[in-house]
N, C-alpha and C positions, 0 to 999 in steps of 0.2 A: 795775223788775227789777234785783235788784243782784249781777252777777255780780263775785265778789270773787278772785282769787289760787287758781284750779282750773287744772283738766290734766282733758283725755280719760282717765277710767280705763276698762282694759278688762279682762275678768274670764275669764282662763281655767284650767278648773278639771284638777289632776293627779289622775288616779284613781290611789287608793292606799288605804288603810284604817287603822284604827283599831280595836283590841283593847277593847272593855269588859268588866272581871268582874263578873258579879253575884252572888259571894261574895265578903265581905268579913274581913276578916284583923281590926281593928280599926274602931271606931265614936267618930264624935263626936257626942254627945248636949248637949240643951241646951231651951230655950224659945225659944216665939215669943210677945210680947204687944204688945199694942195702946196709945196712950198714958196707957189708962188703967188699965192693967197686967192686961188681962183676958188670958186666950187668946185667938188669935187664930186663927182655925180653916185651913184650906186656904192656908197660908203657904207659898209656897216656898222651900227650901235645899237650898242649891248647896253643895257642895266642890268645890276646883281644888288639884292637886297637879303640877309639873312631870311631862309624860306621862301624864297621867290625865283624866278628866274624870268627873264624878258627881255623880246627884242625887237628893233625899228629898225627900218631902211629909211636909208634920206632920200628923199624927193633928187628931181632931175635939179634946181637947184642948189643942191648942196644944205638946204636947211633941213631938221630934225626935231619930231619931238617922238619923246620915247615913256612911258606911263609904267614907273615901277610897282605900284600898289603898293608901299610901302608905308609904317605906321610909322617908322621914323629916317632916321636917314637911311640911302643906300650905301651901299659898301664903294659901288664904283660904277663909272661908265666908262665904258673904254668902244674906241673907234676904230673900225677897221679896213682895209682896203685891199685886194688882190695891186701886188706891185708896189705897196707903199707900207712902210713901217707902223706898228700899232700906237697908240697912243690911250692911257687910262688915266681917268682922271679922279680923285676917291674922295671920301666923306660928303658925297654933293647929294643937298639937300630937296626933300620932296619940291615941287614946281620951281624950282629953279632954272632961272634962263641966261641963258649968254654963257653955255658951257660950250665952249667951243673949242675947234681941234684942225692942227695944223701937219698934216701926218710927210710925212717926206719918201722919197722913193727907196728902194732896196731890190736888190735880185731875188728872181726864185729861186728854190732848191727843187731837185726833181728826184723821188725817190723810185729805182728800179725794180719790179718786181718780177719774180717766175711763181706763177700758179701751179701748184701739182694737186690735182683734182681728184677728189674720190666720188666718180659722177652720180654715184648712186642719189645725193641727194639733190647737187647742182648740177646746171647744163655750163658750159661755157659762161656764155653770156649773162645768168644770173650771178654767179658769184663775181665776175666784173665788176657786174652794178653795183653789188655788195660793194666792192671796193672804192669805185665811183661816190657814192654815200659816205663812206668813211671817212674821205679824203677833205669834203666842203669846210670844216673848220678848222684843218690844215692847211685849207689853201688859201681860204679867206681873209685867217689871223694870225697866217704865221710865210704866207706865200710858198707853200711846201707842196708840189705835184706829186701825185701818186701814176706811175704808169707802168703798167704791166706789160715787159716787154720777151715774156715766155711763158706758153703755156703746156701741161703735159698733162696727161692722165694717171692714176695708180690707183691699184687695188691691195691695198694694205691688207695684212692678215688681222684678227681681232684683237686688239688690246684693252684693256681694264681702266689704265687709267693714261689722264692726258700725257704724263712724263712719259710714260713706257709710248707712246704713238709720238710724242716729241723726238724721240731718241733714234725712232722706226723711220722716219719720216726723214731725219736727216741721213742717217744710213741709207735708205734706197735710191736719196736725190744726189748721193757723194756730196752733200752741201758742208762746205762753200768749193772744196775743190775745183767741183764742177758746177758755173752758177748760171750759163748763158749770160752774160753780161748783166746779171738780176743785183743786186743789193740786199734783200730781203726774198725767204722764202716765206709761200705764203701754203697752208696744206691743209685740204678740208677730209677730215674723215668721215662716213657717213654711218656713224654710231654713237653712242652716248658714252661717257666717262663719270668713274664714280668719283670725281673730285674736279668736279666743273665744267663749263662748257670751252673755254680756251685755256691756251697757256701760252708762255714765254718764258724767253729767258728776261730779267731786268739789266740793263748796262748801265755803267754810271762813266766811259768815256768812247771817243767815235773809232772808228778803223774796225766795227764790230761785223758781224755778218749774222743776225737776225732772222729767226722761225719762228713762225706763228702758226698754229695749229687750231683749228676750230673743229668742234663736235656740231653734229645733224640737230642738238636738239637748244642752241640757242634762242633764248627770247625775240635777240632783235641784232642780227649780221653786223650790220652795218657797225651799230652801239659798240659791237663788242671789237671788233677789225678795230673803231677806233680806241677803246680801253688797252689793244695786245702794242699797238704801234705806240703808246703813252709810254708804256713798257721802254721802249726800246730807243726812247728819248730821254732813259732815266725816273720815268714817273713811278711813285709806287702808289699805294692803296692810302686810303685817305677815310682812320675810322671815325674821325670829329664826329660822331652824332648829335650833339648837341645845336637844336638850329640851322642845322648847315645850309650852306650854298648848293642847291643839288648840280652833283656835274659828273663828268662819265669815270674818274677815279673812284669815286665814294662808295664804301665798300658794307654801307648799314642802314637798316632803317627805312622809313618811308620815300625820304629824297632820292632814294639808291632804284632809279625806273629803270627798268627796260629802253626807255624813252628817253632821256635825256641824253643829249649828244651836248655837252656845254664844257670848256675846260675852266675851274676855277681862276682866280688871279697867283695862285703859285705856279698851278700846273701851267697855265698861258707862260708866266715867264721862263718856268724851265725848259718848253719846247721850243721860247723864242730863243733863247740862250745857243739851247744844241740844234739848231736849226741846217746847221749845215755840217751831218756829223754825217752823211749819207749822199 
């Protein structure tokens, strides 16, 4: 087990929101193809503009237009595909067309997981989907599976705060000792913590063995399953308030939703980087 240069992160999340328009003032249009320059069918593109966030699918075609609302340029478009390597392209200006993208194939990663469940507030099958949710722009834009290949029950005594149920959590699972062939533990408590609704450990290289703890009273599962896994691909907290890009590290302010499931263009690189560190 190689724990390397981490910190206890602990995730708690500001409810605020985030405005989407879904009419668009201008459009970037462009193609999506394959390395052998065919269309490429159900490609995803993303535009990101300072205070914005937005996104297109391309037609059965392979062609795309994507509408950033933006006052001036966007920061970037970047293209993505289950099975095929990402591709972003930046400083591309409002209506601008003939942005096009050639994205080429790569294997998936698949990461392992054991559920230990505190059923009080999930059945099975919900926090699954939780996970199921989590996984979509991981697996989208970075071809990263998530699959839960053990589940168990536990009834945790009462803990205060998320470390102290961090620590509890992996004493009763003997994690990683004992992991059922999992990679990640994944541990729902069904109480509140007085210093956030998840936590982790952060890693900064692979061989790691990863717990992720969630409390009953998160805003939004899903959001936050993917904020604890960011964690554990190296991501930390992201306080840029100023303008930001809103995306699921950002850790201030009104961009900081409940709702936003998005990885910035750092965060995308650094989880395409460790991509197979699991």
């Amino acid at each position: 087990m190689n724990y390397k240069n981490y910190a206890l992160v602990m995730f708690a999340v500001l409810i605020s929101s985030v405005s989407f328009s879904s009419a668009f003032a201008t459009h970037i249009s462009g193609t999506v193809e394959n390395d052998f320059n065919q269309p490429l069918d159900g490609a995803f593109v993303t535009s990101e503009c300072i205070g914005n966030y937005n996104t297109a699918t391309t037609d059965s075609n392979g062609d795309y237009s994507v509408g950033p609302n933006c006052s001036g340029s966007v920061n970037s478009v970047q293209a993505n595909q289950y099975f095929f390597d990402r591709e972003r392209q930046t400083s591309v200006a409002n209506s601008a067309t003939g942005i096009d993208f050639d994205l080429s194939t790569i294997t998936s990663e698949t990461v392992d997981i054991w559920v230990m469940n505190d059923e009080g507030k999930f059945t099975q099958s919900a926090i699954e989907n939780h996970i199921a949710a989590a996984e979509e722009k991981f697996k989208l834009e970075h071809s990263i599976n998530f699959d839960v290949v053990y589940y168990s029950s536990w009834n945790p005594s009462d803990e205060t705060t998320c470390g102290d149920a961090y620590t509890t959590a992996r004493s009763t699972a003997n994690w990683p000792t004992t992991n059922h062939g999992a990679e990640v533990l994944i541990a729902t408590y069904d109480d509140s913590f007085t210093d956030g609704y998840a936590c982790t450990v952060r890693y900064t290289s692979s061989g790691n063995d990863p717990s992720i703890i969630l409390a009953n009273d998160s805003g939004n599962y899903p959001r936050t399953i993917m904020h604890e896994f960011g964690h554990s691909y190296s991501l930390t907290h992201d306080y840029g308030c100023t303008n930001p890009i809103p995306h699921v590290m950002l850790a201030c302010g009104q961009a900081h939703s409940d709702y936003v499931m998005n990885f910035n263009n750092t965060s995308d690189d650094d989880v395409h980087t460790n991509r197979s560190w699991y």
